[in-house]
N, C-alpha and C positions, 0 to 999 in steps of 0.2 A: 264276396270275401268279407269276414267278419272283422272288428274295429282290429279284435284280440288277434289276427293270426297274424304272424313273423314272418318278416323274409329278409333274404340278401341281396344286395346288388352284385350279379357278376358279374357284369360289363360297366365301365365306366370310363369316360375322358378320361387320361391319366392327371393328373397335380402339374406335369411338366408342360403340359401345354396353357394356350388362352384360353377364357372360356372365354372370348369372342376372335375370329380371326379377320382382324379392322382392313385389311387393304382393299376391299370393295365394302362399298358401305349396304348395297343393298344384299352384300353374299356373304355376311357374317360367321356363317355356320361352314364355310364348307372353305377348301384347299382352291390354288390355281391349276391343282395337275390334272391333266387329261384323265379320261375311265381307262383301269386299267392300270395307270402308273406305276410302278415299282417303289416312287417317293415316297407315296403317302403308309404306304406299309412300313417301310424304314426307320421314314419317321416313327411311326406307333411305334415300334421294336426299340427306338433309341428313349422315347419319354418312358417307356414302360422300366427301361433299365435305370433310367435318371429316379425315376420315383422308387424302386424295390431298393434301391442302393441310399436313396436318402440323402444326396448330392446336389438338389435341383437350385441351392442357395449358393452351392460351390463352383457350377459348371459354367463355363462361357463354351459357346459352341462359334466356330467359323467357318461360315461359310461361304459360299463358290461363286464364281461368275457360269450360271450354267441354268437349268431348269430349275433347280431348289435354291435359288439365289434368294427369291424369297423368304427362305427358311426362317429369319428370323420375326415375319409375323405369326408365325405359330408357337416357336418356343417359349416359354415363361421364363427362361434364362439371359445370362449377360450374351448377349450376341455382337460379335464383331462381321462385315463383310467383307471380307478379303479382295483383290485384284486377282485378276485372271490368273488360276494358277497356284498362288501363292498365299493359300491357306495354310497349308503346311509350315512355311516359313513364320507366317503370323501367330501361329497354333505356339510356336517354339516358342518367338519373343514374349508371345503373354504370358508361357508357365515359366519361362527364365524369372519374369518380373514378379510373378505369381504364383509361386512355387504350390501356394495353400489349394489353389484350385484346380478345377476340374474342366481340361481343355479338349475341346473335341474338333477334329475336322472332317469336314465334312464334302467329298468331292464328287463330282462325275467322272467320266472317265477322259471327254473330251480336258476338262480343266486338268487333273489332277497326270495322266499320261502325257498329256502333249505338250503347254506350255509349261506345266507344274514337276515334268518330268525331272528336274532339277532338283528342285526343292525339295520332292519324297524322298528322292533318292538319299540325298545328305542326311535329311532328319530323320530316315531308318537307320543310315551310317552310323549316326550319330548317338543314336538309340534313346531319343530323345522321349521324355515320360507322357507321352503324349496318345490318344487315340485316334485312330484315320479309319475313319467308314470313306470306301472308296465302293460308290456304285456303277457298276458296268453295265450300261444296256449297246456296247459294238456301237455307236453312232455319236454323231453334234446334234441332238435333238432342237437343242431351242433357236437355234439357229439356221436348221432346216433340213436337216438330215445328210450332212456331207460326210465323207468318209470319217473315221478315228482312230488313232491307234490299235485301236481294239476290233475293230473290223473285220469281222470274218475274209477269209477266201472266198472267194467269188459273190461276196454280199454286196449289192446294188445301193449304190447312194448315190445322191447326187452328183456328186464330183467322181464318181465311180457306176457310170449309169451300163455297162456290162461288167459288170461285177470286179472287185478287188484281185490285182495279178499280182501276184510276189513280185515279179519281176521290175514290175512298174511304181505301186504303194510299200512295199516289203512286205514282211510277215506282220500274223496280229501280236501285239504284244504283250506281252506275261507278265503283268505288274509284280504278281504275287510270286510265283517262282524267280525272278530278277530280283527280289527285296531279301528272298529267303535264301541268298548268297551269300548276304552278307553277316558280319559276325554279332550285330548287336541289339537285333532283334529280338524281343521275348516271344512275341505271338504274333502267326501268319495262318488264316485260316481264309478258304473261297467258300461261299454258298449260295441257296440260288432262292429263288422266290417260285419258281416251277408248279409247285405242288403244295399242299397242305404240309404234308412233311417235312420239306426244304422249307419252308416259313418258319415251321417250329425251332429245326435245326441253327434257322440266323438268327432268328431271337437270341437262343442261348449264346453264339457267338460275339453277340455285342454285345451284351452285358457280361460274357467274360472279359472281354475289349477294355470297357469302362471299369470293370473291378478291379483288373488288372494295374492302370494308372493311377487310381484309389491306395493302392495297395504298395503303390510304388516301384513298380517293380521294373517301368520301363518301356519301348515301344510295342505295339498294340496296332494293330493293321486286318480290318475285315474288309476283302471285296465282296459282295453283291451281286449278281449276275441277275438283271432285273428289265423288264418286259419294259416294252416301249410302241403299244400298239399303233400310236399315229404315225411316227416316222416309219416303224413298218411294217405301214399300212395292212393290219390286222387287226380281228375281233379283239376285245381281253382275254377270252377263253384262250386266241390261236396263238397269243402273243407269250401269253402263258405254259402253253405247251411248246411253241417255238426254246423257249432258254429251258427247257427240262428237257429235249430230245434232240435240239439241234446246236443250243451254246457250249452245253457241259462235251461236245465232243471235244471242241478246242481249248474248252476249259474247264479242266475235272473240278468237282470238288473237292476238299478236303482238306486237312490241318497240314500244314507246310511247314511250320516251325510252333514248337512247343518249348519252351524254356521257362515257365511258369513253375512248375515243382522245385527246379535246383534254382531260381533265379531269385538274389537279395534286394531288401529295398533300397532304391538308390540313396545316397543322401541329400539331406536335403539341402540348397544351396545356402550359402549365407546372405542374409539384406546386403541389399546394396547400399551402399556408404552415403548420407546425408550431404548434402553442398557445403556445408560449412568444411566437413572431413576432407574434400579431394583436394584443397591446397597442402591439409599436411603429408596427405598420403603420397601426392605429386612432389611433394618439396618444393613449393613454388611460398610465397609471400603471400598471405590471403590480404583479395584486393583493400586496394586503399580507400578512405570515406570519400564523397564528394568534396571535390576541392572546391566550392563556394554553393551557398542554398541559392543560388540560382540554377544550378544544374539537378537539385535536387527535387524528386518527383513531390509536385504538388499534393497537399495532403485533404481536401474536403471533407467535408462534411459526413460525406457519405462517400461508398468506396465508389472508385472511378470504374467505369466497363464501359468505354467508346465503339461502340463496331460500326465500320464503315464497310462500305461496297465498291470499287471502281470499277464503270464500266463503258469500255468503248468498244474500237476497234485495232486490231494490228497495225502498231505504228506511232499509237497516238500517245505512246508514252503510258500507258494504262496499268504498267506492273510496275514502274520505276516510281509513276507516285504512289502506289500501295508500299512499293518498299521503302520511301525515305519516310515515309509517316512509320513504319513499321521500327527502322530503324531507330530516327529520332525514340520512338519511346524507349528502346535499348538501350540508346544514350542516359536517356532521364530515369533508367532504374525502375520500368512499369516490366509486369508480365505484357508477352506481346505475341501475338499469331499473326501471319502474313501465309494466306493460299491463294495461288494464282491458278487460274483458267484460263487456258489457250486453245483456239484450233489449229489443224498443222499447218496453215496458212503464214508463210512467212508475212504477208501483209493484208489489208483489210479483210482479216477471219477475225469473229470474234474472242473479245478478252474483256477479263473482267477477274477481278481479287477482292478475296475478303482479308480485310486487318480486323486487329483486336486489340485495344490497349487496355491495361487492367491494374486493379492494383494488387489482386487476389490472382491465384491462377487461374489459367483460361482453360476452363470445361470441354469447353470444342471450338475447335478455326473456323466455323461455317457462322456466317452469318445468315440469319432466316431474315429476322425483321431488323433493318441497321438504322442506327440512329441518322446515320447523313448518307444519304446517297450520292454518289458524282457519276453522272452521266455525261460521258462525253460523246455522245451522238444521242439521235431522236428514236431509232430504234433500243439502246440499252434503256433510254427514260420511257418507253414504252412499256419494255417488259418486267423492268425491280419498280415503278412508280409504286405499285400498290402495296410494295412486301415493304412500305418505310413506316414506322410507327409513329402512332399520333403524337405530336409533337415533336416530329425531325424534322431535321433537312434531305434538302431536293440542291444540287448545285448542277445548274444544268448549261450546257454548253452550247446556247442556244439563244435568240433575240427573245425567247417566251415562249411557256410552256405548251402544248397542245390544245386546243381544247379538249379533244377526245380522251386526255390524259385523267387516267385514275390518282389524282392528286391530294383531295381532301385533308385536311386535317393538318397540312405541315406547312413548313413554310419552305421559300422557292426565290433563290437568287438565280435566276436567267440572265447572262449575258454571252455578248457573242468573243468567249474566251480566244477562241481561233484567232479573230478578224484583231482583237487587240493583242494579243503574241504577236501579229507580224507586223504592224507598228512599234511596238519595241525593240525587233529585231530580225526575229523566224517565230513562224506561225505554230514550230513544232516546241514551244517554250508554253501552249496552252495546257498541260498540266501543270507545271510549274506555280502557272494564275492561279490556276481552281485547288491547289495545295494550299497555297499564300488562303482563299475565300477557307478553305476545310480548317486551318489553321486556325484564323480566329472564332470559326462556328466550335470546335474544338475546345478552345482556351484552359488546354491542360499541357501543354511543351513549353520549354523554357524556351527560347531563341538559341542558346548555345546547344543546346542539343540538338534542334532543326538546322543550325550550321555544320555542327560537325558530320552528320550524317548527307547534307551534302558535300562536305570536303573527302566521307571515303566512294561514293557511288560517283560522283561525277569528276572523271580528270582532268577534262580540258578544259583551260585558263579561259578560254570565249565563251563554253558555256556555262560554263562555273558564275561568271560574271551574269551572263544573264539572267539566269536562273535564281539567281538569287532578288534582280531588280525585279521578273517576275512575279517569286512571293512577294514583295514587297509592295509589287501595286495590286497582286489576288487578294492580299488583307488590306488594302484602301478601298476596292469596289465594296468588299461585305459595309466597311465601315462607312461608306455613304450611302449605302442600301438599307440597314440596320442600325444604327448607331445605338448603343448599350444594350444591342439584345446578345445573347449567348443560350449554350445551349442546355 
């Protein structure tokens, strides 16, 4: 080929994707879905529609607890990932908030039919401006192949190992036909991945899907009928011809609801009202100023962001002192996030919270790397040791840290919080201590505000009292441990 001759690129990544996909570091180039998959087609189908539409800056896409739950290390979009199910609901809240953008969801059938059964239904009711790629492959795939709403008659799954009985599972169920009952639907179309042709054909469907909420016009709903060769247990080629000669019997293609030619664009909502605004719009008294600059948030140097971690076990008190730290900052006028972690263990199952004290608002509730960690047993200081950043704290509920413990770089108040709670009184007052030590490692809460946040979380007069002599000797141990250090 000579320097001069021309050409074009026909094939190409689309713009809407990465051009690396990071969740495995050595598989950069390539998806987690199985050979075969129906995803990774869909996907292509959806960035191809996000790129021709010219949206890829506007779109947040959400997705599912299911086999494309990973979807968002592929998109180059705003991605949210949703709770099992409840995409659709999440889809609603961000274009309520987000009128300007471009929100898509994205489910399987197990997510989106079974526990999400709910959620589509309403926000089809509700005809809300949003898109829903719902992909059908009849099974729970990532979970091992149990039956699904969508399950054929007599199709073999796990939990249905001589195949699906009406009698017994019900019938399969008709997402798209049960959606296209109702009155406020613009678009309801089924397609399938089958054949060459059927690919072409859902192309075009989704990106009418996506132009359609573009356009404003309203709900937008593509299912998928799409191959799923590992759960069962087929080639690509069989798995392929399996939903082009054996799915389309129980579930035709074809457009179900059309209201795109007579359908106007919805309006668009108005912003929602500024905080200053909802005292006069409420008719209430916008609050009053701090009544003394002692209650008033500390002002530094530099703006304040505290995150802390609390972690024990059930019992140990582990969410009550995330929350009075969380509180207290409420008191004193900080932005503030408090997430707790539980297992359903009513007692010794782990626990553990992340706070955030700010003086800006707080980006995300998650703490990754916290400036003070509190570990209240030897397995949590095991496992957050290492996630503490250089120069935090370590407060650990313990005679002294491990040796085995990945500590470096911070510093480490060890004492044995339990064994001194119940010389004061009850052994169960050791978060209490380790609040009093966080408090002064901290030294951004007024004391009236650390008061009054225990005067609304704790009501009984016995422990109200001790919890307070508590902090009071957890910020004497820091202060004989450290004397003018801070954090």
């Amino acid at each position: 080929m000579s320097e001069e001759t021309e050409y074009e690129i026909a094939l190409s990544r689309p713009k809407a994707f990465y051009s690396a996909f990071e969740r495995k570091e050595e598989l950069q180039h390539q998806t987690h879905y199985c050979p075969g998959c129906g995803h990774g087609i869909v996907h292509k189908m959806l960035a191809q529609a996000i790129d021709s539409l010219e949206i890829q800056n506007r779109t947040v896409l959400i997705s599912p607890v299911g086999c494309s739950v990973f979807a968002y290390y592929y998109f180059d979009v705003g991605n949210i990932q949703a709770a099992h199910g409840r995409a659709s609901a999440v889809a609603t809240a961000v274009k309520r908030t987000r009128p300007d953008s471009i929100v898509i969801s994205y489910q399987g059938d197990g997510d989106l039919a079974a526990i999400g059964s709910a959620e589509i239904l309403h926000a089809a009711n509700r005809g809300e401006n949003i898109t829903v790629i719902f992909v059908n492959n009849t099974i729970y795939s990532m979970t091992g192949g149990q039956v699904a709403p969508t399950t054929l008659l007599g199709q073999v799954s796990t939990t249905t190992p001589k195949g699906r009985q009406a009698g017994n599972e019900g019938y399969p169920l008709h997402v798209s036909e049960l959606l296209a009952t109702l009155q406020a639907p613009v678009y309801i179309e089924r397609v399938g991945l089958g054949d060459n042709r059927q690919i072409a054909q859902a192309a075009r469907a989704v990106r009418r899907a996506v132009e359609n909420q573009a356009r404003g016009l309203g709900f937008s709903f593509v299912e998928i009928l799409s191959p799923c060769p590992t759960i069962w247990k087929m080639s690509p080629v069989e798995a392929q011809h399996w939903v082009r000669d054996v799915m389309e019997k129980t579930f035709p293609l074809g457009v179900l609801r059309d209201l795109i030619a007579q359908a106007e664009p919805r309006p668009v909502p108005r912003p929602a009202p500024s905080l200053d605004e909802i005292p006069r719009i409420l008719g209430v008294a916008p609050p009053a100023p701090a009544a003394s600059a002692e209650r008033s948030s500390p002002k530094p140097a530099s703006p304040l962001d505290l995150q802390v971690r609390v972690a024990g076990f059930g019992g140990q008190g582990v969410l009550l002192l995330g929350e009075m730290l969380a509180e207290a900052g409420l008191d004193a006028g900080l932005e503030v996030s408090w997430l707790p972690s539980y297992g359903p263990e009513m007692r010794s199952g782990t626990s553990n919270c992340h706070v955030r004290l700010a003086q800006e608002p707080v980006d995300s509730p998650l703490v990754a790397h916290p400036d003070v960690l509190v570990a209240m047993n030897e397995p949590s200081l095991i496992k957050f040791a290492a996630t503490v950043r250089r120069g935090g704290w370590i407060v650990y509920n313990g005679e002294a840290v491990p040796a085995e413990c990945p500590a470096e770089g911070v510093h480490i108040l060890a004492r044995p919080f339990t064994h001194i709670a119940d010389e004061l009184g009850d052994a169960r007052a050791a978060n209490m201590l380790m609040l009093g030590a966080l408090l002064e490692i901290a030294g951004s809460l007024p004391q009236a505000s650390v008061d009054a946040a225990l005067m609304r979380l704790v009501k009984s007069p016995r422990w109200l009292e001790l919890d307070e002599r508590a902090m009071t000797r957890g910020r004497e141990l820091f202060q004989e441990a450290f004397e003018g250090v801070r954090r």
